[in-house]
C-alpha positions in Angstrom: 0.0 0.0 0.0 1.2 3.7 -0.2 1.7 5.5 2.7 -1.5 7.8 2.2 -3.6 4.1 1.6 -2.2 3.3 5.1 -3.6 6.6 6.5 -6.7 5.6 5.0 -6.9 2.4 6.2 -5.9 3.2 10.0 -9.0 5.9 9.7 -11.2 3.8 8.1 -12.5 6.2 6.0 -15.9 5.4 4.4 -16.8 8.6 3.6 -16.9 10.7 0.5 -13.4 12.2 1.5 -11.8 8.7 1.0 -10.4 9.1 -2.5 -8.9 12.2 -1.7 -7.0 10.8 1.7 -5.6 8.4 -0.5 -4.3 9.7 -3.2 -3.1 13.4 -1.4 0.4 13.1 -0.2 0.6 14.5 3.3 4.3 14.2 3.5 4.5 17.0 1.1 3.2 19.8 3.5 4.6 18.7 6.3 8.3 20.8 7.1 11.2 18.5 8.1 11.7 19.8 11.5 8.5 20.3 13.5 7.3 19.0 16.8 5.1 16.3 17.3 3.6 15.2 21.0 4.8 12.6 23.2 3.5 9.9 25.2 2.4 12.5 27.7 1.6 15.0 25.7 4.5 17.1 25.2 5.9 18.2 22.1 9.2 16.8 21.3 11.1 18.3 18.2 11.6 15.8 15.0 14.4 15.9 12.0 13.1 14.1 9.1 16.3 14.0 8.1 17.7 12.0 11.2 15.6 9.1 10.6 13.3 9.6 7.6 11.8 6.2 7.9 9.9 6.7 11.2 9.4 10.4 9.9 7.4 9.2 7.0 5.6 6.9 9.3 4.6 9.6 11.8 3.4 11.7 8.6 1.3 8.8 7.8 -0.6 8.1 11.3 -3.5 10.2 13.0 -1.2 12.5 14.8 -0.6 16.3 14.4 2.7 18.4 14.1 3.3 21.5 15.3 4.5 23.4 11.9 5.0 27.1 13.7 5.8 28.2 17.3 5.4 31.9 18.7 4.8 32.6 15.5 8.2 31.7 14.1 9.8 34.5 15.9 10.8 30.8 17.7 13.4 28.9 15.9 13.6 24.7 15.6 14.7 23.0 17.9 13.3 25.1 20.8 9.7 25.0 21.9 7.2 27.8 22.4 3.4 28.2 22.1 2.0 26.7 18.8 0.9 28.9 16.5 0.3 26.9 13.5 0.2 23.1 12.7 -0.9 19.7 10.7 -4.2 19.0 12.2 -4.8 14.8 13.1 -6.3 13.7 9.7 -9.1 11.9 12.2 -10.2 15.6 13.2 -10.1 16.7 9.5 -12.0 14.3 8.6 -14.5 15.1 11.1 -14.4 18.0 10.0 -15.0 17.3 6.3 -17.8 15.6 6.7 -19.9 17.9 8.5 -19.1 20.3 6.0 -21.6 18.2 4.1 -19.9 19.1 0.2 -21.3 18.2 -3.3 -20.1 18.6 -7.0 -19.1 22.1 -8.1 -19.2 23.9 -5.0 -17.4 26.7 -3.8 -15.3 26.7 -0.4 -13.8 29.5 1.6 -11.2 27.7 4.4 -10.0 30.2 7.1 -6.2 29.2 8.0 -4.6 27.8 5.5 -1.7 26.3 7.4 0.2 23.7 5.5 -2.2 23.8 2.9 -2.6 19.5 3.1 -6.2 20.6 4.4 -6.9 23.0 1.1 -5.3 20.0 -0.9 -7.8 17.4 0.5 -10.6 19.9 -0.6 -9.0 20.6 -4.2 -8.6 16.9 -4.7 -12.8 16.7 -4.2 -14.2 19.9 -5.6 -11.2 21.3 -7.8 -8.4 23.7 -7.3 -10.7 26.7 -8.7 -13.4 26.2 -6.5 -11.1 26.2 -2.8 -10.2 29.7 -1.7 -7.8 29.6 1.7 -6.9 32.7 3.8 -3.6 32.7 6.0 -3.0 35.6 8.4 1.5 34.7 8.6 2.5 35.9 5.0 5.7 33.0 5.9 3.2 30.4 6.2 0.9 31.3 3.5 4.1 31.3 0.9 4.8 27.9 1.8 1.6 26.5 1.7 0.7 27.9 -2.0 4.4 26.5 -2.9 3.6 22.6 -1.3 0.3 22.9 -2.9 1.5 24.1 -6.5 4.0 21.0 -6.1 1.1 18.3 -4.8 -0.6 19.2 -8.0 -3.7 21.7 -6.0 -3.2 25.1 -6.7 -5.7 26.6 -5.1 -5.7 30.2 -4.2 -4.0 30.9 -1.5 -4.8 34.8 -0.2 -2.5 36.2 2.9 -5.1 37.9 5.0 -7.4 38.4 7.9 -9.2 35.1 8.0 -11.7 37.0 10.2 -12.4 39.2 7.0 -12.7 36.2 4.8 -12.4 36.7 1.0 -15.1 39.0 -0.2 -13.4 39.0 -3.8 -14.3 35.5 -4.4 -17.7 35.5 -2.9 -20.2 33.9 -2.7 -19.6 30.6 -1.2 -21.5 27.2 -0.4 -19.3 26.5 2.3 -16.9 28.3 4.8 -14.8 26.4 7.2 -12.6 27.4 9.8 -9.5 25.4 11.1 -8.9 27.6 13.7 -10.6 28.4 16.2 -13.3 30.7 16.7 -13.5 32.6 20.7 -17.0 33.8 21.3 -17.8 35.7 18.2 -18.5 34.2 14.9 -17.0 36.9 11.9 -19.8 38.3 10.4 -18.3 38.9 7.4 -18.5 35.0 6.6 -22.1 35.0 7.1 -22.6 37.8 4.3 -20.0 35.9 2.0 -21.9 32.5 1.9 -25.0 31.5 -0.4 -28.7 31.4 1.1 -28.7 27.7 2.3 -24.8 27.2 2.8 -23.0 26.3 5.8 -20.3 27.6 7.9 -18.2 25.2 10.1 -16.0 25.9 12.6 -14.2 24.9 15.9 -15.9 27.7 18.8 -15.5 28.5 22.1 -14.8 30.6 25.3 -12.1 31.7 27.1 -13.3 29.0 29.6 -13.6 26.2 27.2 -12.5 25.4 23.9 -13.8 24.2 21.4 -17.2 22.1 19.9 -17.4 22.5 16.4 -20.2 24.3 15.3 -22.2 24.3 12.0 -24.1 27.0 11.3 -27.2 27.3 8.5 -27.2 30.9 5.9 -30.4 31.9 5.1 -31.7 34.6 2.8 -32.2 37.3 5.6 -28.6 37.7 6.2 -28.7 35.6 9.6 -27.6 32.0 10.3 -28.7 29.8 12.9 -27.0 26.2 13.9 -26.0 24.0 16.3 -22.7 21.9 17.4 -22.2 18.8 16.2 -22.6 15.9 18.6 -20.0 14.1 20.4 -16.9 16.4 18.6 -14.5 17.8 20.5 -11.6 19.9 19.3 -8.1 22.1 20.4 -7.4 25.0 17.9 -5.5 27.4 17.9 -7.7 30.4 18.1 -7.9 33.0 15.2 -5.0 35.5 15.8 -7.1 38.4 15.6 -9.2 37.0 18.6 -6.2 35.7 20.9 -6.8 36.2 24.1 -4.3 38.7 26.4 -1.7 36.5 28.9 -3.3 36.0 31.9 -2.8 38.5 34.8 -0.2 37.3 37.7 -1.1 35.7 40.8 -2.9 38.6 42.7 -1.2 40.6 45.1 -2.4 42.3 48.6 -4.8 40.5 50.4 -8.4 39.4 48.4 -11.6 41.9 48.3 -13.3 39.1 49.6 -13.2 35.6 51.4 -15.9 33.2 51.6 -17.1 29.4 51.4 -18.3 27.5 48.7 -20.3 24.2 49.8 -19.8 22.5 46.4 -17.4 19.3 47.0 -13.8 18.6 45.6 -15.7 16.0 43.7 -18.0 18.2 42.2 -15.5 20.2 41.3 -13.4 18.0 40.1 -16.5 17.0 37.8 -17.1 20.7 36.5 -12.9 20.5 35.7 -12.9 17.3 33.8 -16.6 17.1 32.2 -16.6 18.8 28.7 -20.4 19.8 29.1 -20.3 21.1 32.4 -17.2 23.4 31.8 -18.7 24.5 28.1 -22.0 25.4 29.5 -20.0 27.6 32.5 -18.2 29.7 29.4 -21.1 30.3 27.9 -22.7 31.8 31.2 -19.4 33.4 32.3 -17.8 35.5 29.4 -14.1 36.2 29.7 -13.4 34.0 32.6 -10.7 31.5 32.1 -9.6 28.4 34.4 -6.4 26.7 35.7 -5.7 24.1 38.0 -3.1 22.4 40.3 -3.6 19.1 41.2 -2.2 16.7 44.3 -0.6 14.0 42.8 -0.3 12.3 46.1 -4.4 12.5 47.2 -5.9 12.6 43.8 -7.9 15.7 43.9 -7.9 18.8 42.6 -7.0 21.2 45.3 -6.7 24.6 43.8 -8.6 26.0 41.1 -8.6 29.1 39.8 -10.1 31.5 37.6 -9.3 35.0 36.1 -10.5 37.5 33.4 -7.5 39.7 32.0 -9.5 42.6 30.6 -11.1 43.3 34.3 -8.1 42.3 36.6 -10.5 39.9 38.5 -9.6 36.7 39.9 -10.4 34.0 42.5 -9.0 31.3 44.2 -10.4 28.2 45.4 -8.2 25.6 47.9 -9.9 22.4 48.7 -9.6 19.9 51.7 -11.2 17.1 52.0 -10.7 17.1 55.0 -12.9 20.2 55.6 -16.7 20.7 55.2 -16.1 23.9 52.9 -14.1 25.3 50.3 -12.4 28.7 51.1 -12.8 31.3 48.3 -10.7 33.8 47.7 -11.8 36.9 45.2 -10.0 39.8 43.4 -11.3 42.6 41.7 -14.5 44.1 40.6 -15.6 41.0 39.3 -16.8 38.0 41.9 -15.8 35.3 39.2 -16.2 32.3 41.4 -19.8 33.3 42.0 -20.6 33.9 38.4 -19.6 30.1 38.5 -20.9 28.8 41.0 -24.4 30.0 40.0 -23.7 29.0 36.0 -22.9 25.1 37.2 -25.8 24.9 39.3 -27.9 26.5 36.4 -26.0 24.0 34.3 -27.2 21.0 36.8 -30.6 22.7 36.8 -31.2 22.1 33.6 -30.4 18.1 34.0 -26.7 18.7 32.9 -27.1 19.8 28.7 -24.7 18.2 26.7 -22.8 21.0 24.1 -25.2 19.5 21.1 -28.2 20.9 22.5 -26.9 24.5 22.7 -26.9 26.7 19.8 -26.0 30.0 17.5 -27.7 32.1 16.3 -25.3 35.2 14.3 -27.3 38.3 12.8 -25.9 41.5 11.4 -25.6 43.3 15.1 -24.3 40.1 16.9 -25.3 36.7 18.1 -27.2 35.2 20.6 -26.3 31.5 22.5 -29.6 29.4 23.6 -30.1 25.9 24.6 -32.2 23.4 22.8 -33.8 26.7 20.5 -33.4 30.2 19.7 -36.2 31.1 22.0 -34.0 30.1 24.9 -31.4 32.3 24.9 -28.1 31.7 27.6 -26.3 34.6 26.1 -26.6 37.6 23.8 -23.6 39.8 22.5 
């Protein structure tokens, strides 16, 4: 078999996207020294030239490579924060298919990356019908290059994938490979037909990401929900990173109290995707971290912070004691603003993501669970 038939076959690909996973040759857009992750998760640096054998493996199997880091200011070998990468062909894939494509359409992909994603589409639809935005003019260079090479050469445009393309408008489809924080780009809304669909990975600063699939109709708006039992980790679009976290707070906290919510319960709210998903939809800005005891098994501080408001709190559970001290900072009381959106979570018999939805009009976008009619958040 060639290597892409083996990538095929380990996926098991049934789908319409099968012909084009075995016949587009990942290797190609992958750079000889990226990272890939570990055992436990950390990225490692690899040399295809060291041991091209296993390297042509790795480019074969569901795993991603980290392509970029600190936006290449960051040179190979030494690691940073990943800013752009080979996405696991299992979460293409995904991906693909809930895009939902026929003959002749037109797509719009936001984040062009290493271009093997734009490839896959080309090899389906046609190089003249995929239009891909990249925001790093370094990246976007060498993308067009690998896919002018793989025989796909679709056009490539170095932008503001939160702009999209309005030059080649309309289109069927639009789908994002990076991730979307909060608000979905109007702009992509106004450049797809009545009736096409926009995918993309979204979520909060407290949670990332379902992928969501939204419907255009003819008003201008576009409703949609996510798509059941996905979950992803994108990079979020660099026009909506979020700013570094603030440091640990200083002086002593605006105000202590007690929680009565157990470790376990909030251990539960930490590690179920539903729980925390449905918290960042109630609790805008907030993100979470965590420090575990390896020795006991708990989680025994958690905490929370918003960087445009300065706020933060602190929570440090015993198990040993009947409550949890809280400890809050700023004008915000984050840890109540959670506390009340888990137990509205639980009051509502604990929603999984799929039944919460988006609805995006010309002056923003509304959240609501199970319909429109129910909104949980309006921006």
């Amino acid at each position: 078999m060639t290597d892409a038939s083996v990538l095929v076959a380990e996926l098991n690909i049934t789908s319409q996207w099968r012909a084009a996973f075995g016949s587009v040759p990942r290797h190609i857009f992958l750079p000889g020294r990226s990272w890939i992750p570990d055992e436990h998760g950390e990225m490692v640096p690899i040399d295809r030239d060291q041991d091209i054998g296993r390297w042509m493996g790795l480019a074969y199997s569901d795993i991603y490579f980290v392509t970029q880091v600190d936006d290449g200011v960051t040179s190979w070998p030494d690691n940073g924060k990943a800013s752009s990468s080979s996405s696991m062909p299992s979460v293409m894939l995904t991906m693909l298919d809930a895009l939902d494509v026929e003959d002749r359409m037109r797509v719009l992909e936001i984040g062009t990356g290493t271009g093997y994603n734009a490839a896959i589409l080309s090899h389906r639809l046609g190089a003249d019908r995929v239009t891909s935005v990249e925001v790093d003019p370094g990246v976007a260079a060498t993308a067009a290059s690998s896919l002018k090479i793989a025989g796909h050469p679709v056009t490539v445009v170095c932008g503001d994938g939160a702009m999209g393309y309005a030059r080649g408008a309309p289109y069927d489809r639009v789908l994002a490979t990076c991730a979307v924080i909060g608000e979905v780009p109007y702009s992509w809304i106004e450049q797809t037909s009545p009736g096409g669909l926009v995918v993309a990975p979204w979520g909060t600063p407290y949670r990332r990401s379902a992928l969501l699939r939204l419907r255009v109709s003819a008003d201008g708006t576009a409703c949609g929900r996510f798509v059941e039992g996905v979950y992803l980790s994108f990079m979020p679009m660099r026009a909506q990173r979020m700013a570094s976290l603030p440091d640990d707070p200083e002086g002593d906290p605006d105000m202590i109290t007690a929680t009565a919510l157990s470790p376990a319960e909030l251990r539960q709210t930490a590690l179920v995707f539903d729980g925390s998903f449905a918290i960042g939809l109630r609790v805008p800005q907030c993100r979470t971290w965590y420090e575990t005891d390896d020795e006991h098994g708990y989680w025994h501080t958690i905490g929370f912070a918003d960087a445009e408001s300065g706020s933060s709190a602190i929570l440090n559970a015993d198990p040993n004691e009947p409550d949890i001290v809280v400890k809050q900072w700023g004008p915000r009381r984050l840890w109540d603003e959670v506390e009340v959106a888990y137990q509205w979570w639980v009051s509502e018999g604990r929603p999984r993501h799929d039944r919460f939805g988006i609805s995006v009009q010309p002056g923003g976008q509304s959240v609501w669970l199970d319909d429109p009619s129910r909104p949980v958040l309006t921006r």
